[in-house]
N, C-alpha and C positions, 0 to 999 in steps of 0.2 A: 912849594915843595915841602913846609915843613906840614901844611895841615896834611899833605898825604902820606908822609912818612909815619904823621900818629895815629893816620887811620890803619895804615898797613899792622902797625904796633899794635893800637889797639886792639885789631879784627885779633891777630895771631894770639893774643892772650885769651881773649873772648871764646874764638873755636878749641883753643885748647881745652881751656876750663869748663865749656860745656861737654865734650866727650868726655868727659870725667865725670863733673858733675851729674850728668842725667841718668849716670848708671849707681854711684853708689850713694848711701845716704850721708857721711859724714868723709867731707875730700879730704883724699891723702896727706898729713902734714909729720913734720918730725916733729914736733909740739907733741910728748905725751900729756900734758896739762890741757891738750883742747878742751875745751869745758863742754862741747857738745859731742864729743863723743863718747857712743853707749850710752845715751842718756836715758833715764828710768824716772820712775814715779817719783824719788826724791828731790832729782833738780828739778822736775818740774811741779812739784807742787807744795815739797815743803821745806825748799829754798834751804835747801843743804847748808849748813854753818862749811863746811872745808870746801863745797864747791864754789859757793858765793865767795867764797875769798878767791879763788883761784878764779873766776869770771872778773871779778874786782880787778885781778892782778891783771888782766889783759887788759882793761879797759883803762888803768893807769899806764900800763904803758905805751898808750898813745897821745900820752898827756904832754905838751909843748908851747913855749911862746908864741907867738906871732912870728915869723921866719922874716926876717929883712932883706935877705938875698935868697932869692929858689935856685935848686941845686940847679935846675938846667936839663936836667936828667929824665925825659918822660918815660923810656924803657925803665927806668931804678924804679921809679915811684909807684909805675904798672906792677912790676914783679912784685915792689913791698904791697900793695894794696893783694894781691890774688895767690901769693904765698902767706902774708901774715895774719891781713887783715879780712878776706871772704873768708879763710877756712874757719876762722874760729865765730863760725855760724853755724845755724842748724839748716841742709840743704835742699829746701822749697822746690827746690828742680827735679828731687829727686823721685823717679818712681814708687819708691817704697814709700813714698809722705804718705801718711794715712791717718794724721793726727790732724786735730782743729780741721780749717777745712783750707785745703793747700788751691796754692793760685799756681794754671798752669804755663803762666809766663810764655804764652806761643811766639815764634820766632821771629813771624812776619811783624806783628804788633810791636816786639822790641825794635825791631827794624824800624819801624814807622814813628816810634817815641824819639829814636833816634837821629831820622832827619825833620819831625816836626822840631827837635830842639836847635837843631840845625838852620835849620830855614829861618825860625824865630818871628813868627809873622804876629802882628795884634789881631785876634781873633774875634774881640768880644765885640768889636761895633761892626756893623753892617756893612759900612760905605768904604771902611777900611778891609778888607778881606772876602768880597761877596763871593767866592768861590770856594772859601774855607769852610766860611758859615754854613756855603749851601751841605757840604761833606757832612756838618755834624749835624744839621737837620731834616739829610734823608736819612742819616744813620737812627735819629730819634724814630722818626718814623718807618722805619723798619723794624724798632723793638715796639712800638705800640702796634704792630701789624702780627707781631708773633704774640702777644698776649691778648688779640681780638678786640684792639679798642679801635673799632673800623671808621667814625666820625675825623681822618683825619685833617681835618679844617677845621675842628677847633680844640682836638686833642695837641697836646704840646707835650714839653718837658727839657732839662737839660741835663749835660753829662758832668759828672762829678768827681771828685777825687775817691772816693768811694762810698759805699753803702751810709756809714755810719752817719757822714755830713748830707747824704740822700736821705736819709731819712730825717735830719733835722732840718732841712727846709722845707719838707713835707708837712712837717708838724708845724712848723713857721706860716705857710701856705694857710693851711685849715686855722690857723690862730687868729689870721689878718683877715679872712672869709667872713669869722665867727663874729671876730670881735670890731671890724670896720665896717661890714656888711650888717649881715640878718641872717638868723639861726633859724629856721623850720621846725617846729614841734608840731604834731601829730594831735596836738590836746582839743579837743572841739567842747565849742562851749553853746551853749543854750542860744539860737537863732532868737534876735527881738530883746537882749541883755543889753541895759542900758549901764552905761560908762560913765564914771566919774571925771573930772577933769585932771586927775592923778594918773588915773590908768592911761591916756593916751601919750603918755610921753614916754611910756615903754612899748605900747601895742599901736597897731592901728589895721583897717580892713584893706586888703589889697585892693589894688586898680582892677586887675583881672577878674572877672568873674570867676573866668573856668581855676584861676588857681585860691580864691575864697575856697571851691569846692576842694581842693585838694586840700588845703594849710590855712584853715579858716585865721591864724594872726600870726604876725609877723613878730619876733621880740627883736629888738633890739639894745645893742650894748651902748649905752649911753653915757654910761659912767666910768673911769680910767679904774675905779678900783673895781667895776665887774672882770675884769681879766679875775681874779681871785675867785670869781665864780666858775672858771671852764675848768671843766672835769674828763680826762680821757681814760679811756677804757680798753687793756691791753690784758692779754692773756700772761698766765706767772710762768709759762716756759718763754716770753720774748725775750729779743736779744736787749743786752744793755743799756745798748746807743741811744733808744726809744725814752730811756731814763734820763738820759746825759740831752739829749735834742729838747723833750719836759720842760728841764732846766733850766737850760740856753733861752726858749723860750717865755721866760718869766713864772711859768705855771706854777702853784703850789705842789710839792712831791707830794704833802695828802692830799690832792685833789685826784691821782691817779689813783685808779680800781684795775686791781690784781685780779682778775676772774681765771678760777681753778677748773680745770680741766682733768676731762675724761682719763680712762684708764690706758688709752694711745695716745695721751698729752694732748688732745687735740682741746681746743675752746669749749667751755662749757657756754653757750651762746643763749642759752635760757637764762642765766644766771646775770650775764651782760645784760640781758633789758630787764629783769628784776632790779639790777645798780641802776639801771637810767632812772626807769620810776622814782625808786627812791631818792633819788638825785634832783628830780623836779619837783616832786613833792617838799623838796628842802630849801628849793629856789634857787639850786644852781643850776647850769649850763653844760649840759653836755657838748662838747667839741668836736669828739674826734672818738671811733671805734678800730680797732687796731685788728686786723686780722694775718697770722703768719703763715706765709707758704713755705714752709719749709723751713723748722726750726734748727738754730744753730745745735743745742742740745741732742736730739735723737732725729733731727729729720721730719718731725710728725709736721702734717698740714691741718691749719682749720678749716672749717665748711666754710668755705670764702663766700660763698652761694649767700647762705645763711646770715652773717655777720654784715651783710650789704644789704640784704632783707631788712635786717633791724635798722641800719645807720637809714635807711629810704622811710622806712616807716615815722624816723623820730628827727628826721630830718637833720642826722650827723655828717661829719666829713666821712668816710670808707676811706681807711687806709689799709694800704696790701703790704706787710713788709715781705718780698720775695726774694731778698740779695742772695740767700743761697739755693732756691730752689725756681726762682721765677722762670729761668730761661727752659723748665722742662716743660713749660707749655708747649715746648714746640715738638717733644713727642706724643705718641697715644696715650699711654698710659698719665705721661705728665699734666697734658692737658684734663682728662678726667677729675685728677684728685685738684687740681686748681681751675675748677668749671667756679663760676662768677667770678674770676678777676680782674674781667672785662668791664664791670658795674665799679670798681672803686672810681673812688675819686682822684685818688695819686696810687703809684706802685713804685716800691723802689726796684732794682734791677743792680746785680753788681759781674761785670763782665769778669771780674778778673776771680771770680767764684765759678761759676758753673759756664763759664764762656770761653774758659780757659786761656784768657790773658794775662799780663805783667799785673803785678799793684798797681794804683793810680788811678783806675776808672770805676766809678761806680754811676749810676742813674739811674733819675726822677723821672716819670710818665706821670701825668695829669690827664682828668678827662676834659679840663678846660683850659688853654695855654694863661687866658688873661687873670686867673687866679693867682697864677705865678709872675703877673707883670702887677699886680696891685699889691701884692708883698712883697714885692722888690724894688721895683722901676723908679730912679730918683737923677737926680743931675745937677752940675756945677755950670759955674761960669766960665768955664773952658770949654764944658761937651758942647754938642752941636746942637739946632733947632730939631724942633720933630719934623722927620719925613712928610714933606709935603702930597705924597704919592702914595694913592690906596694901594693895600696888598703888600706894601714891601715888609719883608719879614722885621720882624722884634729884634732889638740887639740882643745879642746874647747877654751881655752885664745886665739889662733888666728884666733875665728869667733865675738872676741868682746872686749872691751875695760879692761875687768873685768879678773885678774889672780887667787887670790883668793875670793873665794865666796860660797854660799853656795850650798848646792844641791837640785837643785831647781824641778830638776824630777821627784823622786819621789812620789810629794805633786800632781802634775798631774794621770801620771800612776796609782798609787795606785786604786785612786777612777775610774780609766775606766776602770781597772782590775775586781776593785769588783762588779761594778755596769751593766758596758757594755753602749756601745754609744747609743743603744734606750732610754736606762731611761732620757740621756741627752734632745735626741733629743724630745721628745714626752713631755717634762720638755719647752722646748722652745716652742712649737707648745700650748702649754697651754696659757704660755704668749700672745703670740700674741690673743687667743680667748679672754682671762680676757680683755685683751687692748679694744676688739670693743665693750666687755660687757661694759666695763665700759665710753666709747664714747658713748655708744645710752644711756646709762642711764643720763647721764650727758645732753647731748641734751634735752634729755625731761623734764630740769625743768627749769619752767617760767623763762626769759629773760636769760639763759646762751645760749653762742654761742662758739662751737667749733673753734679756731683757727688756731690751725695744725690736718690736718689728718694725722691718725698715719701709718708711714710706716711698722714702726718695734712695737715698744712697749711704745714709748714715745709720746705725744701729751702735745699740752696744749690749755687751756681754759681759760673764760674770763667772766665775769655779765655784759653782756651790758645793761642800764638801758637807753632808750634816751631820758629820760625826764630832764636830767641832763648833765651840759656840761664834758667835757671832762676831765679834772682836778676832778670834783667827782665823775666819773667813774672809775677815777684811785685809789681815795681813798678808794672806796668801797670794789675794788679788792684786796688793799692792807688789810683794815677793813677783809675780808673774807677770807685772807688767814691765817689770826692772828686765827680767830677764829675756824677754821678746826684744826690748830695745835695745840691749848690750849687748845682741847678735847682731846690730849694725845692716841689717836685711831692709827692715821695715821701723816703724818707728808710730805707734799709738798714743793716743792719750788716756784721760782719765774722767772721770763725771762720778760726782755723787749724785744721790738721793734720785737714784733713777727708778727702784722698784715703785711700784703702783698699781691702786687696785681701789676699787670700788668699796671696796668693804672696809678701806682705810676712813678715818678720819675727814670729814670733806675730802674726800679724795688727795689727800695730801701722800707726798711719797716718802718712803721708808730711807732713810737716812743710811746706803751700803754704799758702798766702790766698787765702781765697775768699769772695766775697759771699754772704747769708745775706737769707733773704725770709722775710717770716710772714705770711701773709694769715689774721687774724681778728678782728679787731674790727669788729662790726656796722655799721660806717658805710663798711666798706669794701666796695665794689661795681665791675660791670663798668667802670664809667666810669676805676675809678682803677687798675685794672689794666690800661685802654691806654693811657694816661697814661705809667705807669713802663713798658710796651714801648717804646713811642716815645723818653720820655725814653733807656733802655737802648740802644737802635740809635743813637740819635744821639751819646750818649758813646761808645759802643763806635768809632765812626767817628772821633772825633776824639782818640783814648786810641791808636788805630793808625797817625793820621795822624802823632801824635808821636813815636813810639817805631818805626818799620819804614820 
C-alpha cells in the first residue's frame, strides 16, 4: 500500500507540473528572485555579479546536514521539491526552448526510465538479462539501419548516457585499433626496396596479396611512447566533448589539428589531408578524422562523403559526430546533406537531441562491433567463463566502459514500439519546415540579417544597424536578446564570432554577437514560432527605438 500510495502522489505532482510546465517557459512561483526568469544575454553569458548572487542564494539554501531521522512525509518532500526546488530552473519542457539545443523529454520514454528503474534488472551481462540485452540490441540495430550501415552482423555499438561519453569511447575505440592494432597508410614504396633489419620492426609485407596491393605496409605501434605520435583531425566549429574524450584518451592536445572551414562552416577537407601529409612527413600518426553532422554552433554539416574519402585513402578511423543531427538521416532531405555516414567507422547518435527523448541516452554505432570488444573487454575473478556457444551475443560491459548501469533500452523501444518510426520521421521533416518558416520571417524585418543558413534546424541572426559602429551593434544585439527573453514567450541564446567569409583571413570568422535559434523539440509547433516573430519585431522596435 505504501509504494502505491507514492505512486498515486507521485503521478499527481508529475501530471500537474507537466500541464504547466509544457506550456510556459519559466513555472509559475512566488519567488520574485527566481533567477531564471526573464533570463537574457547577462545571466547567461556574462554571469551577472546581482544575479549570481541571488542563484548562489538559492543554491545555499538547500544547504543541510545529513538528516538522522526523515520526516516521514513523502507528499512535504514532493511539494518542497516541485514548488521550491524544479521551479528555480530554466524549463527544458518548455515549447518555447529555442536555446542550446533542448531535449524533448517524450513521455513514453520518461515512463520507461521509470520502470526500468523500477524493475532494476543487471543489464550488462548476457546470461543475467537475455531479454533486456535482446531490447537494447535491436534498438542498436535499428539506429544503424536509419543511418544505412546495412552489414548488420558485424556492425555493433552501445547506448550511452549521452553523446559527450559517445563520443569518447569512440575516440578510445579508434586509439586501442590504432595503437594495439595496425594503422593503414596509403604511402607506396618502390617494389624490390631492400630493408634494413631496423625497418622490420616497425613495418612488414602483409600475408594477403590482394591487400599488399591495397596498403603495401602495415606500421605498427610498438612503442608505449608512440601514443604521443597520434594525431586527430577535427574541424574548429566541433563540439567540445571531442576535446575533453582527446584528453581522457591520453592524446597530446597539440597533436589535434583544427581544420578551418568554409564560409557555411562546413570542413575544409582539402586542408585535412594537406595536415595528414604533413603529419607523416613528420613521423607521426594520424588516428582518427573527425566529421560533424550537424554542428552544435549553426547546424552546418560536413561533406561526410568526403572526409571518409580521405580517412579510406590514408587508412584513418572515420568518425561521424552526429549527436545533433544524426537522426535526420531518416528524412529526405536529412539523408542528402549526411550521404556517406554509412562509410564511418563509428557515429555518435544522441536520442535525447533530435529523437526527442529525456537526458540520459546518447549512442555509439561502429562499423565493427569487435573494435569495441578489444577496447573494452576485460574481467575478474568473480565474472564468468567465456560462452562456450558460437553466436551468443557480447556482454554489454565488454562494449563499454560501464558494468553496472542502468537499462537504458527500454526508454528508446518503448516509444518506437508505441509510436512507430514515421511519427519520428515526419516530427523532424516539420522541424526543418518551422526552421525556413521562421528564417523568411526573420529576414523580412527591417535591418535584421540572417547569419547562418540553416542546414538542419539551427541558424542564427543578428540587427545590423550601419549607422552605428560596431561596438553598438553589438550592444544592441545583446540589448535585443535580453528583451526577447524577459518576454517569458520564448527564450534564445547567443554565439559569437559567427560572421564568415572567404575573403576573411583563413577564413576565420569576424568576432560579432549574434542571436541563435533551434527549433526542435517536439512540443515545438507553428503556434510558437509566431509567438517568437512577433515577440522578435516588437523587441527589434523598441532595441531601435533606444539606441538610434
Amino acid at each position: 500500500m505504501e509504494m502505491k500510495s507514492m505512486l498515486n502522489t507521485a503521478l499527481n505532482y508529475v501530471v500537474k507540473d507537466l500541464s504547466v510546465s509544457t506550456n510556459g517557459l519559466v513555472l509559475p512561483s512566488s519567488d520574485k528572485t527566481n533567477p531564471t526568469k526573464g533570463i537574457g544575454y547577462k545571466w547567461i553569458h556574462e554571469n551577472n555579479e546581482s544575479e549570481l548572487i541571488t542563484a548562489f542564494g538559492v543554491y545555499n539554501s538547500f544547504q543541510e546536514p545529513v538528516p538522522e531521522d526523515g520526516c516521514g512525509n513523502f507528499d512535504q518532500l514532493l511539494d518542497k521539491y516541485f514548488k521550491s526546488i524544479s521551479h528555480c530552473s530554466l524549463n527544458d519542457n518548455c515549447p518555447g526552448y529555442m536555446a542550446w539545443i533542448p531535449s524533448g523529454a517524450m513521455y513514453a520514454s520518461c515512463v520507461a526510465d521509470f520502470i526500468s528503474s523500477c524493475s532494476n534488472r543487471f543489464v550488462s551481462a548476457f546470461m543475467n538479462a537475455p531479454s533486456l540485452q535482446a531490447i537494447e540490441d535491436v534498438v542498436i540495430r535499428w539506429f544503424l539501419s536509419m543511418i544505412g550501415m546495412s552489414d548488420l552482423n558485424n556492425a555493433g555499438g552501445i547506448l550511452t548516457g549521452g553523446g559527450s561519453m559517445a563520443n569518447f569511447q569512440a575516440i578510445h575505440a579508434a586509439r586501442c585499433h590504432c595503437y594495439a592494432s595496425v594503422c593503414f597508410f596509403s604511402i607506396t614504396f618502390p617494389r624490390g626496396r631492400s630493408f634494413a633489419k631496423s625497418d622490420w620492426e616497425c613495418i612488414r609485407i602483409p600475408k594477403k596479396k590482394e591487400n599488399f596491393l591495397l596498403f603495401p605496409f602495415f606500421f605498427y605501434l610498438k612503442k608505449p611512447e608512440d601514443i604521443l605520435k597520434l594525431t586527430v583531425y577535427v574541424s574548429e566549429q566541433s563540439h567540445y566533448c571531442i576535446d575533453q574524450g582527446i584528453q581522457m584518451c591520453g592524446i597530446p592536445q597539440s597533436n589535434v589539428r583544427y581544420i578551418p572551414t568554409h564560409s557555411d562552416f562546413t570542413i575544409k577537407a582539402e586542408i585535412m589531408e594537406q595536415r595528414i601529409q604533413e603529419d607523416l612527413t613528420q613521423g607521426l600518426i594520424p588516428m582518427m578524422v573527425v566529421a560533424v553532422g550537424g554542428t552544435t554552433n549553426t547546424g552546418s554539416v560536413d561533406d561526410i562523403d568526403k572526409v571518409c574519402e580521405i580517412g579510406d585513402k590514408y587508412g584513418v578511423w572515420k568518425h561521424v559526430d552526429g549527436a545533433y543531427g544524426g537522426f535526420f538521416a531518416l528524412t529526405k532531405r536529412g539523408s542528402k546533406l549526411l550521404k556517406g555516414i554509412e562509410r564511418a567507422d563509428s557515429v555518435v547518435l544522441d536520442p535525447h537531441k533530435s529523437f526527442f527523448l529525456p537526458y540520459g541516452t546518447g549512442c555509439l554505432l561502429v562499423r565493427d562491433k569487435s573494435t569495441l570488444l578489444k577496447a573494452n573487454k576485460a574481467t575478474g575473478a568473480y565474472m564468468h567463463e567465456p560462452y562456450a556457444l558460437d553466436g551468443i551475443p557480447n556482454d554489454l560491459s565488454d562494449m563499454g566502459p560501464e558494468l553496472s548501469r542502468r537499462f537504458r533500452g527500454l526508454g528508446v523501444w518503448l516509444p518506437i514500439k508505441m509510436y512507430g518510426i514515421e511519427v519520428f520521421r515526419k516530427e523532424l521533416e516539420l522541424k526543418l519546415d518551422l526552421t525556413q518558416y521562421a528564417v523568411q520571417q526573420i529576414a523580412a524585418i527591417p535591418y535584421m540579417r540572417i547569419m547562418t543558413q540553416p542546414k538542419l534546424t539551427i541558424f542564427a541572426f543578428r540587427l545590423e544597424y550601419d549607422q552605428v559602429n560596431d561596438e553598438t551593434k553589438d550592444q544592441m544585439n545583446k540589448d535585443l536578446l535580453d528583451n526577447i527573453n524577459k518576454r517569458g514567450n520564448i527564450v534564445l541564446s547567443a554565439i559569437r564570432s559567427c560572421a564568415k567569409s572567404e575573403s576573411n583571413e583563413k577564413g576565420k570568422g569576424v568576432d560579432v554577437f549574434c542571436l541563435r535559434m533551434v527549433i526542435l523539440s517536439q512540443r515545438t509547433q507553428i503556434e510558437q514560432l509566431r509567438q517568437a516573430i512577433e515577440d522578435i519585431k516588437e523587441a527589434t522596435q523598441e532595441v531601435m527605438q533606444a539606441h538610434c
